[in-house]
C-alpha positions as CSV (number, residue, x, y, z in Angstrom):
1,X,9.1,-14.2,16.5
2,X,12.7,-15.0,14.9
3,X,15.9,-13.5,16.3
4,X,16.4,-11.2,13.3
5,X,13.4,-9.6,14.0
6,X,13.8,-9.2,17.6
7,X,17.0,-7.9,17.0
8,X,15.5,-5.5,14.6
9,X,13.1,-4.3,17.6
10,X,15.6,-3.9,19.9
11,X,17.8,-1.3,17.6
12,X,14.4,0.1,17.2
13,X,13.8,0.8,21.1
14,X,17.6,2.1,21.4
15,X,16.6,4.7,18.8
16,X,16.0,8.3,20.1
17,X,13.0,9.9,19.0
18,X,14.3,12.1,16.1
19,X,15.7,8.2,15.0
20,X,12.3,6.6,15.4
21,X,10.8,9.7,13.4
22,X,13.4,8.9,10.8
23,X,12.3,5.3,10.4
24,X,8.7,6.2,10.9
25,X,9.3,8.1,7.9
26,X,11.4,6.0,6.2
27,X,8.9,3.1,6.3
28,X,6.2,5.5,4.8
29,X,7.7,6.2,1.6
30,X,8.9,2.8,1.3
31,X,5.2,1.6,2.1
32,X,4.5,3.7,-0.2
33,X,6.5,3.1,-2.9
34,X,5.9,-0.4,-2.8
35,X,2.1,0.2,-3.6
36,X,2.7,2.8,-6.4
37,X,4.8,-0.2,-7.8
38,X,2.1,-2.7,-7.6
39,X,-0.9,-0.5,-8.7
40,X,1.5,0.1,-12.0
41,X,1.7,-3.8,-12.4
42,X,-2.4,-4.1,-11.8
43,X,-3.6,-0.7,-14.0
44,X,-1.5,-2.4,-17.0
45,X,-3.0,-5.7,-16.6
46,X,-6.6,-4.1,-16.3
47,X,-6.1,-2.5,-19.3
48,X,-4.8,-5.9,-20.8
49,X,-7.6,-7.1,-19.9
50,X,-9.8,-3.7,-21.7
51,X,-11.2,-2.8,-18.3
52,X,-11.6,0.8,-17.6
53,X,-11.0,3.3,-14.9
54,X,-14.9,3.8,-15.4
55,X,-15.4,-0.1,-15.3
56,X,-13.7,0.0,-11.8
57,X,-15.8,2.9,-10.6
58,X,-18.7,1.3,-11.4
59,X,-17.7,-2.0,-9.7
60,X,-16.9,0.0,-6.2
61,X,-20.1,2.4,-5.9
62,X,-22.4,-1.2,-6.9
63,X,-20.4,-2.5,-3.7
64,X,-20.7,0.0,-1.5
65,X,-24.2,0.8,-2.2
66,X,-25.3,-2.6,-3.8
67,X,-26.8,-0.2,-7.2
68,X,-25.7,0.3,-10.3
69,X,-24.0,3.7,-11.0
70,X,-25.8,5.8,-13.6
């Protein structure tokens, strides 16, 4: 583990708890920024490439169930 980090874990512990919810939260909506972000990038490129939102349902329900979709 680098110093930085163990640093960064250390300010952590020294937080109280409203501090650690803060973060907790914090890191959510970053987290979860970060992946509305990237499914933009990949829902442009699927269309790029002319596959659907039906395409991609398709694809899931014949892995989880190993069948084809109707």
């Amino acid at each position: 583990m680098t110093t930085a980090v163990q640093d960064i874990l250390a300010q952590i512990d020294r937080l109280d708890d409203a501090g650690q919810e803060e973060l907790r939260e914090a890191l959510r909506l970053r987290s979860r920024a970060q992946w509305e972000r990237l499914a933009e990038v990949e829902r442009a490129r699927s269309a790029a490439e002319g596959i659907t939102e039906a395409d991609i349902d398709r694809a899931v329900h014949d892995v989880r169930y190993g069948t084809k979709a109707s």
